[in-house]
N, CA, C and O atoms as a DFTB+ gen file, in Angstrom:
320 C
 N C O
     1  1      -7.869      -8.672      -7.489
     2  2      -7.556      -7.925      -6.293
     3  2      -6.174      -8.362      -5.831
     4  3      -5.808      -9.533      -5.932
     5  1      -5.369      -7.337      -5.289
     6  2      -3.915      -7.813      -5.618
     7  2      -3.397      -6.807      -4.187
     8  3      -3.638      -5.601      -4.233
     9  1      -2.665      -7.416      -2.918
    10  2      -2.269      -6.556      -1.940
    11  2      -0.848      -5.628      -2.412
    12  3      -0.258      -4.979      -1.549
    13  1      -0.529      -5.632      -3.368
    14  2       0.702      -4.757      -4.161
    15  2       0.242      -3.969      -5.215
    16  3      -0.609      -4.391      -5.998
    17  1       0.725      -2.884      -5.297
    18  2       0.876      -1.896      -6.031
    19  2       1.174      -1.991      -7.699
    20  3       0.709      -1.672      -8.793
    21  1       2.508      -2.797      -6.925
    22  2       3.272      -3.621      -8.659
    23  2       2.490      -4.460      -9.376
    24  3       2.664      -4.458     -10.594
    25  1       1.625      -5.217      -8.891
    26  2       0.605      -5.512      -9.375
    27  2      -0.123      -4.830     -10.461
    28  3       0.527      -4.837     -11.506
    29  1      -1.029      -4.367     -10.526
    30  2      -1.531      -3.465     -10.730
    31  2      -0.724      -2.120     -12.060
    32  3      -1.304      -1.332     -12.807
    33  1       0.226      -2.285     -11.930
    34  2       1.281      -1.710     -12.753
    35  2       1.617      -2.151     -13.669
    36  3       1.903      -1.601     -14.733
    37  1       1.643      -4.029     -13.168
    38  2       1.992      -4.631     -14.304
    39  2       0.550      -5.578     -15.185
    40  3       0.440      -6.561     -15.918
    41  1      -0.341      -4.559     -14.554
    42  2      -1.791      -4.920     -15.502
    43  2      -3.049      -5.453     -14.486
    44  3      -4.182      -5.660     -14.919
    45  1      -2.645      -5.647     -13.008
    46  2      -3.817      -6.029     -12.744
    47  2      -5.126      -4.873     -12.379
    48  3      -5.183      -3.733     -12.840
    49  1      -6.222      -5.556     -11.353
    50  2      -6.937      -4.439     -11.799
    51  2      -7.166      -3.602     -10.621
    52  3      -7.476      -2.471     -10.996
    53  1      -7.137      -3.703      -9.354
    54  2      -7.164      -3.104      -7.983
    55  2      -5.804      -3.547      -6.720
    56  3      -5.944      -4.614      -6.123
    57  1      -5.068      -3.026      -6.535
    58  2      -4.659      -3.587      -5.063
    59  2      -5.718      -2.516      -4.287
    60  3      -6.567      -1.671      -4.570
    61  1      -5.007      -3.209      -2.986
    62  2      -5.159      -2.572      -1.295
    63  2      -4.367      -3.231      -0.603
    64  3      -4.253      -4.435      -0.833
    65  1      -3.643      -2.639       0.385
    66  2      -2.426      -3.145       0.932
    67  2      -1.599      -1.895       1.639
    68  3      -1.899      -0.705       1.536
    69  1      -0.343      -2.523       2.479
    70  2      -0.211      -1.253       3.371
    71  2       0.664      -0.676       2.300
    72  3       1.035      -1.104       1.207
    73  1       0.879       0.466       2.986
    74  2       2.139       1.339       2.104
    75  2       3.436       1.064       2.767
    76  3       3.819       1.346       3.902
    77  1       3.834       0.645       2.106
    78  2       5.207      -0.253       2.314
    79  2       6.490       0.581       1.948
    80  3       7.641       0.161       2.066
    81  1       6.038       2.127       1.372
    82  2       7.135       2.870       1.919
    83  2       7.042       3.518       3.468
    84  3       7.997       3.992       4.083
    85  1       6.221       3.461       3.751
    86  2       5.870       4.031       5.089
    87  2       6.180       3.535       6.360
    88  3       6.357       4.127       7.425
    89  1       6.228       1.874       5.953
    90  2       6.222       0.635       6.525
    91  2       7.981       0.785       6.786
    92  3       8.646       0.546       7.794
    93  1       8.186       1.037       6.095
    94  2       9.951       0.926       5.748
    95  2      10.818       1.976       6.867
    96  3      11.830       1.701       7.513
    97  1       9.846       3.565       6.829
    98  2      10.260       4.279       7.344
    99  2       9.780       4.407       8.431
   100  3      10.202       5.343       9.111
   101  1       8.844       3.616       8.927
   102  2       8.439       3.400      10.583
   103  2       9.684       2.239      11.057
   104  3       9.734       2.072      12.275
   105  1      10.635       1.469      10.274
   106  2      11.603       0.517      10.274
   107  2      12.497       0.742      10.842
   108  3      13.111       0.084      11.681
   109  1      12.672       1.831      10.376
   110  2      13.784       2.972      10.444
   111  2      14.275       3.425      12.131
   112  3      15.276       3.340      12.843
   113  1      13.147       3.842      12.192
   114  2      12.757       4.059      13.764
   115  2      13.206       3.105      14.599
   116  3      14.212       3.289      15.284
   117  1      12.571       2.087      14.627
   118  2      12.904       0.785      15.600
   119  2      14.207       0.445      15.128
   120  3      14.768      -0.294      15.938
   121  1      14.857       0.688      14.189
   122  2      16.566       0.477      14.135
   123  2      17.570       1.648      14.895
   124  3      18.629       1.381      15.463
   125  1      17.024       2.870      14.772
   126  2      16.941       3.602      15.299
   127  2      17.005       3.234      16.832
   128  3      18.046       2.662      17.154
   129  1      16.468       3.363      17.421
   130  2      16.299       2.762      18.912
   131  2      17.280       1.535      19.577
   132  3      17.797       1.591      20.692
   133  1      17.418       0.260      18.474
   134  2      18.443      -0.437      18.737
   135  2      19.322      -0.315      18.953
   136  3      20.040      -0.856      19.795
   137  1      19.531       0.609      18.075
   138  2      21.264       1.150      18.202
   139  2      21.649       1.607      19.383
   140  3      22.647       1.337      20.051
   141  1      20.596       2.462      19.612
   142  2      20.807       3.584      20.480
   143  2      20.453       2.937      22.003
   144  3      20.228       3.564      23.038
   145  1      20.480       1.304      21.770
   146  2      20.496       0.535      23.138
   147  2      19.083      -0.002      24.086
   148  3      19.041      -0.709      25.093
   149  1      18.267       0.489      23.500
   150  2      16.995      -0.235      23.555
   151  2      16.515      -1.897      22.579
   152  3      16.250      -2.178      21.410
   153  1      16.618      -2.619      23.848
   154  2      16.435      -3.895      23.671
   155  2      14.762      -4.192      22.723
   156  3      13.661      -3.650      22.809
   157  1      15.321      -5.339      21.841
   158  2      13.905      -5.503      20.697
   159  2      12.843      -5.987      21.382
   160  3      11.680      -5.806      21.020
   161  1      13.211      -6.679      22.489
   162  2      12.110      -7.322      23.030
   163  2      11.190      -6.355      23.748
   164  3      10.046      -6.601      24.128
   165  1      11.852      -5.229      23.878
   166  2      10.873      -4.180      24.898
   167  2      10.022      -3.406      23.665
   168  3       9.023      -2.779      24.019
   169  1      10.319      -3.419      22.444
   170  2       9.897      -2.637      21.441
   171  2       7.888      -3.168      20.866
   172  3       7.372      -4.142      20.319
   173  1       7.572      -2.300      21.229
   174  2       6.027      -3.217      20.818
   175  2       6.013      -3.451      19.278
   176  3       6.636      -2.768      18.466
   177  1       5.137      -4.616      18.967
   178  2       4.843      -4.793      17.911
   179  2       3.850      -4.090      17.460
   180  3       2.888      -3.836      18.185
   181  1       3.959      -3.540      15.805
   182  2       3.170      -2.670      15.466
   183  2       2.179      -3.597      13.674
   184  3       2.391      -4.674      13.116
   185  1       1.269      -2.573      13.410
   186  2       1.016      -3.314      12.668
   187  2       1.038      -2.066      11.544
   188  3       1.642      -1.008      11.718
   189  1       0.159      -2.452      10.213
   190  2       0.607      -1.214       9.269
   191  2      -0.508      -0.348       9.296
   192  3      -1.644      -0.821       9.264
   193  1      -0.285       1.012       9.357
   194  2      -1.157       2.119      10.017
   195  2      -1.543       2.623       8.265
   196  3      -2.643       3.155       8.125
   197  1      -0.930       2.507       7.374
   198  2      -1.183       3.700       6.159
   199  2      -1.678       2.662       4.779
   200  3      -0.685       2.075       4.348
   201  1      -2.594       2.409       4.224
   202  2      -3.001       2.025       2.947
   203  2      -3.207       2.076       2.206
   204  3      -4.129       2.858       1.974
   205  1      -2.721       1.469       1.265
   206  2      -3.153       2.433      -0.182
   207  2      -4.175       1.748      -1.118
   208  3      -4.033       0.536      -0.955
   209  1      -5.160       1.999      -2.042
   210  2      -6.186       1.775      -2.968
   211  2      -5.190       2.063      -4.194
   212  3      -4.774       3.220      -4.254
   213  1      -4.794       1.246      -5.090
   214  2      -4.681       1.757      -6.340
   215  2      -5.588       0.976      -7.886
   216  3      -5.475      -0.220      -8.153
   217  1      -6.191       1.674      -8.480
   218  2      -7.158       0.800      -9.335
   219  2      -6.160       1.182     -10.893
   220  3      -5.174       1.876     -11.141
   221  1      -6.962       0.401     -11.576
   222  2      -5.879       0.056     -13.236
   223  2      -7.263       0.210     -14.178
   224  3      -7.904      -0.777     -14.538
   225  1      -7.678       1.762     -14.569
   226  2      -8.722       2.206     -15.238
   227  2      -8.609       1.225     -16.961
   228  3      -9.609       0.846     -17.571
   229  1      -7.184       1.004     -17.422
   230  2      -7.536       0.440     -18.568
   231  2      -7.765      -0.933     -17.978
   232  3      -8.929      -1.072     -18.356
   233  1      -7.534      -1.875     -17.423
   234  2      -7.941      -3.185     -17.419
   235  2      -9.032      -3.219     -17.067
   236  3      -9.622      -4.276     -17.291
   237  1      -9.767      -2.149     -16.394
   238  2     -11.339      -2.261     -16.079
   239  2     -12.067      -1.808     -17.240
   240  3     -13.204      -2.225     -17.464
   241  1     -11.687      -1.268     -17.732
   242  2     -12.313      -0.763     -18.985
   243  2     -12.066      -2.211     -20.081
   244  3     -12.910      -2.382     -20.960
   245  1     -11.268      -2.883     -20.002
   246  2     -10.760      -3.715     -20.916
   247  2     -11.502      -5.067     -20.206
   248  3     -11.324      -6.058     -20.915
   249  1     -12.207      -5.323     -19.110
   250  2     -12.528      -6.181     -18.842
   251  2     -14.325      -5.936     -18.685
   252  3     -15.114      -6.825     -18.363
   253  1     -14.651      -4.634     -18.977
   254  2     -16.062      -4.240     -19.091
   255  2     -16.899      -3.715     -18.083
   256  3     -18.109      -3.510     -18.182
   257  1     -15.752      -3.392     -16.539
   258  2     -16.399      -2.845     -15.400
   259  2     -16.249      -1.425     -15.752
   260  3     -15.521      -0.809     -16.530
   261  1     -17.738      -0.918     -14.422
   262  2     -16.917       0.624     -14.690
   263  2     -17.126       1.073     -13.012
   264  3     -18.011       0.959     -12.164
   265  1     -15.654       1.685     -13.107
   266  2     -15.018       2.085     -11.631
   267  2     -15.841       3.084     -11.150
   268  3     -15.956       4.078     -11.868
   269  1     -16.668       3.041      -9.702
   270  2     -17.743       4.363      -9.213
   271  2     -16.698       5.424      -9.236
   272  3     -15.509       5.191      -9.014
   273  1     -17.223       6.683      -9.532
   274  2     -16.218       8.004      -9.491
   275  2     -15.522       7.846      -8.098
   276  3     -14.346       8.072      -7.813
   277  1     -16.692       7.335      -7.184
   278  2     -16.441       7.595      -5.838
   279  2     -15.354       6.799      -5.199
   280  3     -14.834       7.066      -4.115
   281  1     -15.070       5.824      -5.955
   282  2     -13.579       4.929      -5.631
   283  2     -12.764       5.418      -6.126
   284  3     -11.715       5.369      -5.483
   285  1     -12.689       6.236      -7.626
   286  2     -11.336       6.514      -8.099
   287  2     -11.065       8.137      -7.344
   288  3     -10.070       8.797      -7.644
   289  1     -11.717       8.447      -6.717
   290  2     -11.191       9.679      -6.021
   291  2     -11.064       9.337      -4.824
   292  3     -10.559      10.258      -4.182
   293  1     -11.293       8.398      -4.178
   294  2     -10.803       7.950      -2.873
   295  2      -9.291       6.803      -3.220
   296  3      -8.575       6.420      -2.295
   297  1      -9.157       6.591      -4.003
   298  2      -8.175       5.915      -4.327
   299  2      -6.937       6.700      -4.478
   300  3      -7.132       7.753      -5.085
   301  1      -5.326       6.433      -3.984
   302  2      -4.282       6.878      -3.834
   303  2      -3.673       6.934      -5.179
   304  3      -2.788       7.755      -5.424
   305  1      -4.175       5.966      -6.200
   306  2      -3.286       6.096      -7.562
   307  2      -4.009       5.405      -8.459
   308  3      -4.113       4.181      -8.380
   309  1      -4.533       6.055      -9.320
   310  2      -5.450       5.717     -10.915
   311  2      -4.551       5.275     -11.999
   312  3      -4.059       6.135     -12.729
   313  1      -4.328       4.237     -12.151
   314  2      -3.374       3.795     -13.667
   315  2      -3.943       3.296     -14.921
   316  3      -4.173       2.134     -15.255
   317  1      -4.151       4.547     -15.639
   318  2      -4.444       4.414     -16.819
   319  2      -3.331       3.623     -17.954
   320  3      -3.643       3.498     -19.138
């Protein structure tokens, strides 16, 4: 179980973790605002709203589990 994506890419067998492009572009925003003269300290802290499931069908297969249908269709990205 792996909170990255890259993980998982590079062979493991499940993350979960936020989406860290999303994360990036909620970033954006609050830089956004700085600029534009709103002080950081007034800015609330946020936490990560969007997550992603991605499972790694050959290492589960290669390690002898088998993935419920019902996870790999709730899951954001299947890597065969």
């Amino acid at each position: 179980m792996f909170a990255n994506r890259r993980d998982v890419l590079a062979g493991g067998l499940i993350s979960y973790g936020p989406d860290f492009i999303d994360s990036y572009r909620r970033a954006a925003t609050y830089v956004d605002k700085i600029l534009k003269g709103t002080k950081p300290s007034e800015l609330p802290v946020e936490c990560s709203r969007k997550f992603e499931l991605v499972v790694n069908r050959k290492t589960a297969t290669t390690l002898g589990l088998t993935i419920p249908p019902r996870v790999l269709l709730q899951a954001d990205e299947v890597v065969d």
